[in-house]
C-alpha positions, 0 to 999 in steps of 0.5 A: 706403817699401814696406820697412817701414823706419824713416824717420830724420831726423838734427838737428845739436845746435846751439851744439856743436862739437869734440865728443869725449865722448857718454853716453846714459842710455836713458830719460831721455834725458839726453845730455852732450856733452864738447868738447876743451879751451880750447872754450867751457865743455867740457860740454854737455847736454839732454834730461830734466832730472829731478833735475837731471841735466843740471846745466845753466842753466834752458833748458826747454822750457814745453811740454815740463816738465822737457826741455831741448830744446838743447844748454846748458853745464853749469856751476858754482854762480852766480858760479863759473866751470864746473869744464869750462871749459877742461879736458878731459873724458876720461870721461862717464856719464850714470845715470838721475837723475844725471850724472858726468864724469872730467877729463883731470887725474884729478878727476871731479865728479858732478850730479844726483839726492839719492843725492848728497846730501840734496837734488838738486845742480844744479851739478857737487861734486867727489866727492874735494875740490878739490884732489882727495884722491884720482884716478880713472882711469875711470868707469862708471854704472848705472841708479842707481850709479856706479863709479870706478876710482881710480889705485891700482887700488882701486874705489869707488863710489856710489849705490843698492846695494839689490842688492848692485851696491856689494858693500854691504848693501843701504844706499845711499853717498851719498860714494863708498866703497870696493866691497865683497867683494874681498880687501885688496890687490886691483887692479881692472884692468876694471869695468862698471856695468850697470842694477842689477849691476856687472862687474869684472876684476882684475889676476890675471885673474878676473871678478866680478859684484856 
């Protein structure tokens, strides 16, 4: 129109219902859906497939490369059912090149980029073992670094740390560890991962940035 306004033309995202979850990561675009639990296989993604972030079944666009232009299940290994089937998604965060999502039961699993190992994982791993060793409460993702609030109120993450985001030196976690530079003993009540730094409170009220 004569405003100068930006004219938007909203899609439904085929093939999702019951969505309950959405993360974004700004550039390259990739976007997880969550569903409730019992719906189809619980997760869905598209968008750029760059590092295998979207963890999904091959549905790229020919056109487009790397894009997957629809909503397509993120799934398990070949020949093992999808660790979303049937569960519910409480958390998701979606990082530059790679993907993480929390489960209702405290597992949380990571795809992507090879800061998770030494080569891009196309599949879910469970960062903590199945049956996990250990549980996270909640989650956040950075540009190219996560971190997990774990239920004993200690942080942990991974990722790139090249500017001390991890509490690290300057080294890159490719297992989630624990965050360096609080006292042992601390209980993280808050935390934020930004593009390249990392927010926390904890329980005696301070803010810390890393």
């Amino acid at each position: 129109g004569g405003g100068g306004g930006l004219n938007v033309t909203v899609r439904p995202a085929l093939g999702v219902r019951d969505a309950a979850r959405l993360s974004l990561a700004s550039d390259d675009i990739a976007v997880a859906v969550g569903c409730d639990a019992g719906r189809a296989d619980g997760l869905y993604a598209w968008g750029n497939a760059v590092d295998q972030a979207l963890g999904v079944a091959d549905g790229r666009c020919p056109q487009l490369g790397s894009v997957v232009a629809a909503p397509r299940p993120v799934r398990g290994r070949a020949g093992v059912a999808g660790p979303f089937r049937g569960e519910q998604v409480l958390q998701l965060a979606a990082a530059a090149v790679f993907s993480v999502a929390l489960r209702a039961d405290g597992v949380v699993l990571a795809w992507g980029s090879k800061l998770l190992g030494s080569a891009s994982v196309d599949s879910p791993q469970y960062l903590f073992g199945s049956p996990p060793t250990s549980l996270v409460t909640a989650l956040s993702a950075g540009w190219e670094h996560a971190l997990l609030l774990m239920d004993d109120g200690t942080l942990r993450g991974f990722g790139r740390d090249t500017n001390g985001q991890l509490g690290g030196a300057d080294t890159d976690n490719i297992k989630p560890q624990p965050v360096g530079g609080f006292p042992s003993g601390t209980t993280v009540k808050l935390m934020a991962a930004g593009a390249q730094h990392s927010l926390v409170i904890t329980d005696d009220g301070r803010a810390s940035a890393l």
